[in-house]
C-alpha positions as CSV (number, residue, x, y, z in Angstrom):
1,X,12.3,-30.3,-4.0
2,X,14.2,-27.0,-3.3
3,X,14.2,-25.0,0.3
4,X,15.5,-22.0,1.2
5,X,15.2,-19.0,3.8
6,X,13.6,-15.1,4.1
7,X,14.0,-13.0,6.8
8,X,11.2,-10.7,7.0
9,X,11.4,-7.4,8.6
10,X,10.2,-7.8,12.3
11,X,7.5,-7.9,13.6
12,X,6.0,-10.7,11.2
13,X,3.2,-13.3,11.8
14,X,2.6,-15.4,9.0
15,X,-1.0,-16.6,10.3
16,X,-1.6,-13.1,10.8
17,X,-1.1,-12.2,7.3
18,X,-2.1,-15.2,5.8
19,X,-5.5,-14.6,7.8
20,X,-5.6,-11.3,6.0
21,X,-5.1,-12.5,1.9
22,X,-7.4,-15.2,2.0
23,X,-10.4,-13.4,3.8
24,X,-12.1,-16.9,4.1
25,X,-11.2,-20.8,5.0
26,X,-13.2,-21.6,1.3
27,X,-10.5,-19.7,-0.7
28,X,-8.7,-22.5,-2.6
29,X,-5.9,-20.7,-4.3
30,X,-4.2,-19.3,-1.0
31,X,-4.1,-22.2,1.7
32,X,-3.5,-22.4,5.4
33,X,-3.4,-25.9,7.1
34,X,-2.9,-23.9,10.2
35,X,0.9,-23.7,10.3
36,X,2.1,-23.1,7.0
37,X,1.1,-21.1,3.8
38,X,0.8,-22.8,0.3
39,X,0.1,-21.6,-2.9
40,X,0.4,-23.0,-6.8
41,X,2.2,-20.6,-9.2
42,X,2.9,-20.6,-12.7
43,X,6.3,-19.9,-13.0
44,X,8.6,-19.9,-16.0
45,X,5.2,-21.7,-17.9
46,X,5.8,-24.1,-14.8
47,X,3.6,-25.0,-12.1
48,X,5.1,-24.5,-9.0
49,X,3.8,-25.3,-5.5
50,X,5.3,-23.1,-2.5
51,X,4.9,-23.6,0.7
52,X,6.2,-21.0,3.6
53,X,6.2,-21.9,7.4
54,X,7.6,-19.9,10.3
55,X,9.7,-20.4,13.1
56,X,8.0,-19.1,16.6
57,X,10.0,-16.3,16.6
58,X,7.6,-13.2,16.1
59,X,10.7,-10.2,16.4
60,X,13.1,-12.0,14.5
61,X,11.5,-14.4,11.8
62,X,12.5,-17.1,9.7
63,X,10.4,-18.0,7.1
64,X,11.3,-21.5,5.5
65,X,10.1,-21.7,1.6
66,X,9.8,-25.2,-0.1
67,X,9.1,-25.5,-3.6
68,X,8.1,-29.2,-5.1
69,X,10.9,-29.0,-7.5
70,X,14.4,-27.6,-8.4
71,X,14.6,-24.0,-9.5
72,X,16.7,-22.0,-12.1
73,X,18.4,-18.9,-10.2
74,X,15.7,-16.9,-12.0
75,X,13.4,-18.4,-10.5
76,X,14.0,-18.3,-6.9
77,X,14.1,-14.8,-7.3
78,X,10.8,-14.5,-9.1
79,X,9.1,-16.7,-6.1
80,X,11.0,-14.4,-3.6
81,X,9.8,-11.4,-5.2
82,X,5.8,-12.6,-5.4
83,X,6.1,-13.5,-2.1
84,X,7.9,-10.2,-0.8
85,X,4.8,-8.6,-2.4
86,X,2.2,-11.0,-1.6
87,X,3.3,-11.2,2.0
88,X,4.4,-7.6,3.1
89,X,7.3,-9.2,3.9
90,X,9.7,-5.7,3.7
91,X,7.4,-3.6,4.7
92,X,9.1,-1.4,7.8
93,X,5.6,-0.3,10.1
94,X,7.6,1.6,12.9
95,X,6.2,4.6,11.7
96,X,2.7,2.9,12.0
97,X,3.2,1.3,15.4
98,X,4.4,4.6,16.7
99,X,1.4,6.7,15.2
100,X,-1.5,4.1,16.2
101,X,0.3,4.2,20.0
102,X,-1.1,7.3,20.2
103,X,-4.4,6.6,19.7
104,X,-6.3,4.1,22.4
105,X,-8.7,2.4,20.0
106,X,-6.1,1.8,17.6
107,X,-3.4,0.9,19.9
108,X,-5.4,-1.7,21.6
109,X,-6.4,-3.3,17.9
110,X,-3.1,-3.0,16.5
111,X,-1.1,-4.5,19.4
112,X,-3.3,-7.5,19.3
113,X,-2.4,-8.5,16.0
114,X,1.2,-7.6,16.5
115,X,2.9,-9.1,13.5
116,X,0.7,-8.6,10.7
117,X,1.7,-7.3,7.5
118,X,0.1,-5.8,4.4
119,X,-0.8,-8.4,2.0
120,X,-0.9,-7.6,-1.7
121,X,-2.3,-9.6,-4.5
122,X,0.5,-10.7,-6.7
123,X,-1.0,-9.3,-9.9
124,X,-3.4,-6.1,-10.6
125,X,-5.3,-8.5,-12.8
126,X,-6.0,-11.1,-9.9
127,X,-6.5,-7.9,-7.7
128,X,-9.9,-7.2,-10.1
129,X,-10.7,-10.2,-11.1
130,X,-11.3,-10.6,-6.9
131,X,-13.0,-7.0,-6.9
132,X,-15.3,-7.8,-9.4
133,X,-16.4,-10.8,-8.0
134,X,-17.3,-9.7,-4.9
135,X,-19.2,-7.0,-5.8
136,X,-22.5,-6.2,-4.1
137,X,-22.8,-9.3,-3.1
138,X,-21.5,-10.9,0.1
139,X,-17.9,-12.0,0.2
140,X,-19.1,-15.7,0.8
141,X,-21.2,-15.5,-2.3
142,X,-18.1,-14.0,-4.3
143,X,-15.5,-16.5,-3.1
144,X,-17.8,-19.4,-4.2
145,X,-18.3,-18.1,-7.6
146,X,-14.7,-17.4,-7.5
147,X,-13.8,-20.8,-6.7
148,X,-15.9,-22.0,-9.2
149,X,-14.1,-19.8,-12.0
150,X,-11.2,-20.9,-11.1
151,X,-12.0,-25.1,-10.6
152,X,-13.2,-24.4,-14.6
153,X,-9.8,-23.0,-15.7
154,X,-8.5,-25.9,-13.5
155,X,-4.7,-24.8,-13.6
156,X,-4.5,-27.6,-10.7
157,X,-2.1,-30.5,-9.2
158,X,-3.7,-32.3,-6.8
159,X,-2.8,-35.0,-4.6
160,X,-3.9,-37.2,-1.7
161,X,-3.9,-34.5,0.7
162,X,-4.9,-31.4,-1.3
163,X,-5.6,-29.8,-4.4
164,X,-3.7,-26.7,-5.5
165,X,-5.2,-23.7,-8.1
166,X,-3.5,-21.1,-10.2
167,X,-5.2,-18.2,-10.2
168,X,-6.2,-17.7,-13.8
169,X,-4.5,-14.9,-16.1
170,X,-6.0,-12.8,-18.5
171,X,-5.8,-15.0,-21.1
172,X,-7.5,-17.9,-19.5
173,X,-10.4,-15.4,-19.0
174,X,-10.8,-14.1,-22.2
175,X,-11.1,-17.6,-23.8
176,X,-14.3,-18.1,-21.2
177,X,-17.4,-17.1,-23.0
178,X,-20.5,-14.9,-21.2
179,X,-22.4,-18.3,-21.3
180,X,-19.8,-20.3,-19.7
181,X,-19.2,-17.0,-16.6
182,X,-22.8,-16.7,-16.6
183,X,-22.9,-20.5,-15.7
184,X,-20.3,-20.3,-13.2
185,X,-22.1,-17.5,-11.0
186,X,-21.5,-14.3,-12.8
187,X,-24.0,-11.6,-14.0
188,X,-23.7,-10.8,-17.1
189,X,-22.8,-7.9,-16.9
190,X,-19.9,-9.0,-14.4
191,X,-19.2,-11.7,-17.0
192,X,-18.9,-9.0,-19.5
193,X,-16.4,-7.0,-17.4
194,X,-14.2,-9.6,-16.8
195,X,-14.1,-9.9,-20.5
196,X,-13.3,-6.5,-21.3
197,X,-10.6,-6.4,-18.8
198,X,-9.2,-9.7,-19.6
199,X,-9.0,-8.5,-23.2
200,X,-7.6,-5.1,-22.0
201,X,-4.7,-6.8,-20.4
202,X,-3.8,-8.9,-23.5
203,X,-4.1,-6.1,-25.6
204,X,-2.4,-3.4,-23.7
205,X,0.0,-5.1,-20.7
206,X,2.5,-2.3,-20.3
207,X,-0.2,0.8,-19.8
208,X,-1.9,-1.5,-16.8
209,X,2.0,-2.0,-15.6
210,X,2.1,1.6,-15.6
211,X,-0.5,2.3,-13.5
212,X,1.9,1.3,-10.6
213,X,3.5,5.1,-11.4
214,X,0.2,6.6,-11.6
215,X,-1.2,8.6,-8.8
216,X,-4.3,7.2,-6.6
217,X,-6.6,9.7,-8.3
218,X,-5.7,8.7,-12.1
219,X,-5.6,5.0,-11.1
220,X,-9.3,5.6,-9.9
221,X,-10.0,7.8,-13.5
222,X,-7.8,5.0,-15.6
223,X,-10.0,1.9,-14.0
224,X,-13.6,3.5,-13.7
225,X,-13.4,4.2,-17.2
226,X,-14.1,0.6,-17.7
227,X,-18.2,-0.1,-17.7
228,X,-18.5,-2.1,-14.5
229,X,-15.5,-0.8,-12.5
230,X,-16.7,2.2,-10.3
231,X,-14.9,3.7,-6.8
232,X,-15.2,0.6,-4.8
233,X,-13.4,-1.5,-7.2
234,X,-10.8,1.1,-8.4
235,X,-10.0,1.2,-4.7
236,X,-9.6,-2.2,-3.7
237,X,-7.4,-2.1,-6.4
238,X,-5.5,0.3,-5.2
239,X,-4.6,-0.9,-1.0
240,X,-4.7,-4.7,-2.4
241,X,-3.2,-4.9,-5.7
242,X,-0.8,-2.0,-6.0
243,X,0.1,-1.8,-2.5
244,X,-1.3,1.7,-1.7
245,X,-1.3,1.7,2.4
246,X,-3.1,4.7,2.8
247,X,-6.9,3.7,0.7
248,X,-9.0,3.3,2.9
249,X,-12.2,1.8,0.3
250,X,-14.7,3.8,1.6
251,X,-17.8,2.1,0.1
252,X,-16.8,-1.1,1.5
253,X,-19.9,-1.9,4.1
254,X,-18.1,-4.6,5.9
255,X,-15.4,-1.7,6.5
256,X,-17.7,0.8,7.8
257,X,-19.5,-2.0,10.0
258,X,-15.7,-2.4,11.5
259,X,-15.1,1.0,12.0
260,X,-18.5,1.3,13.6
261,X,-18.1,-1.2,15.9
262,X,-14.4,0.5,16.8
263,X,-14.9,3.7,17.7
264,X,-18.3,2.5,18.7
265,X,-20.3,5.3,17.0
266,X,-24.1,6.1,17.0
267,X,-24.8,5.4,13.9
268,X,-23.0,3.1,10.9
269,X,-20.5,5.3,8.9
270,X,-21.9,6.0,5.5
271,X,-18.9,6.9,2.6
272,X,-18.6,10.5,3.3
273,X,-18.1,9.4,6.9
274,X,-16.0,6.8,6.3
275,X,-13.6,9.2,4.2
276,X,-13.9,11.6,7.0
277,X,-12.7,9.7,10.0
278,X,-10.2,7.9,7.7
279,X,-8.6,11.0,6.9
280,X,-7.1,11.7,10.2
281,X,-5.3,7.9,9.2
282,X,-3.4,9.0,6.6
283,X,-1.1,7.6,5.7
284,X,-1.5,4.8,7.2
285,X,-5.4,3.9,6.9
286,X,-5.1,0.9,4.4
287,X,-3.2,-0.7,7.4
288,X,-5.9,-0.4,9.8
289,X,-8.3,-1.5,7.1
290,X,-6.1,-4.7,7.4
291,X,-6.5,-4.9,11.1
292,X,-10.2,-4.5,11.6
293,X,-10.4,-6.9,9.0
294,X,-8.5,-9.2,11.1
295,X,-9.8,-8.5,14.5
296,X,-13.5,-9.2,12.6
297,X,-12.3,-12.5,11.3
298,X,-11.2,-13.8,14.7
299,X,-14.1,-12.5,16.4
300,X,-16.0,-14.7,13.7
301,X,-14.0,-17.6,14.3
302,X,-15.4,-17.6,18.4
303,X,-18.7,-17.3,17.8
């Protein structure tokens, strides 16, 4: 076993962001026993369980990483880097705090989850692969099938106390066949876009890691072009895998319920609407997508 420290840029709650990544208490690759985060990686061809606790100390964090076995100097830095990016970890919101201040809705929302950062997916691939299978369906209903997905690729170690997932890479996908997706849950049409991405990736790695230079608008052209992926997805994609703060995905209904419910508007918020009030956001209208996310989960959590 191997330990060592980050110091995240302040304010930072880790239950808070945690909350955030895994959406739901069912997700079974990121994992939250109520004080600390664990996740299995793959790292070096190694699996690699890391788990990340914090002191109480909201302003000035410590966050204390424990990995189940010794690491090369390469790859401390590689978990430090997923985790950076996973975590929001560096991400200075000053600028944020000081712009939602100004705004009573938003004030009150963001200073109740005081702490959270921006959580990112640590790969573009797991970023669709998540996109895809939530779909026009409920989240619920896309975790499970999810789960499932990823209990069949069984990267795993498991224990007494818990059972760890990778979450599968392109190459694990593209082995599946439609029949065995279609089995786990998927359409097939969703089965067949997993493929085709899963194949793209293999075939083509550095033009998908070049989309992290590409501008919101040719990320959206560059994914949609892919039968299955339309704006939804390519903007998922965009706040949660490649970090893009100011997306707001405007066709995302449980999104426009929040918004609805926040500035307690007549009527629910269709896309155009949703684009229009988020507008007035930018840049910073990924980050309250994050926050009504939150303040929905908690308010699910008490009833």
């Amino acid at each position: 076993m191997q330990q060592f420290q980050l110091i995240p840029m302040p304010p930072f709650r880790l239950d808070y962001t945690v909350a955030a990544l895994r959406r739901r208490i069912k997700n079974i690759v990121d994992c939250w026993d109520g004080q600390s985060y664990s996740r299995l990686f793959l790292i070096n061809s190694q699996l690699t369980c890391v788990k990340v606790s914090q002191d109480q100390n909201t302003q000035n964090a410590h966050l204390m990483i424990e990995c189940d076995r010794n690491l090369e100097v390469n790859d401390q830095s590689e978990i430090t880097q997923v985790l950076e990016r996973l975590l929001g970890l560096n991400k200075n919101l000053e600028d944020f705090y000081f712009f939602a201040g100004k705004n009573k809705p938003l004030s009150i929302l963001i200073s109740r989850f005081m702490g959270l950062k921006p959580p990112q997916y640590p790969s573009l691939f797991e970023a669709l692969v998540n996109a895809i299978s939530c779909q026009q369906i409920s989240l619920d209903a896309g975790l499970e099938i999810q789960n499932r997905l990823i209990q069949f690729i069984d990267l795993s170690f498991k224990n007494d106390q818990q059972a760890h997932y990778v979450f599968p890479e392109p190459i694990h996908i593209a082995n599946c066949s439609i029949q065995e997706l279609k089995q786990l849950g998927y359409s097939k049409n969703k089965s067949e876009t997993l493929k085709r991405l899963a194949n793209a990736f293999l075939e083509k790695p550095d033009l998908f890691a070049q989309l992290r230079q590409f501008s919101n608008d040719d990320v959206i052209h560059f994914l949609c072009q892919f039968k299955g992926i339309g704006r939804w997805t390519a903007e998922y994609v965009l706040l949660r895998g490649l970090g893009r703060l100011e997306v707001f995905p405007r066709d995302d209904v449980g999104a426009q319920n929040n918004l609805h419910r926040l500035l307690k508007l007549e009527e629910k918020p269709d896309a155009n609407d949703t684009a229009a009030i988020t507008a007035s956001w930018h840049p910073y209208a990924g980050l309250i997508y994050f926050h009504l996310l939150l303040q929905r989960l908690f308010e699910k959590s008490q009833t």
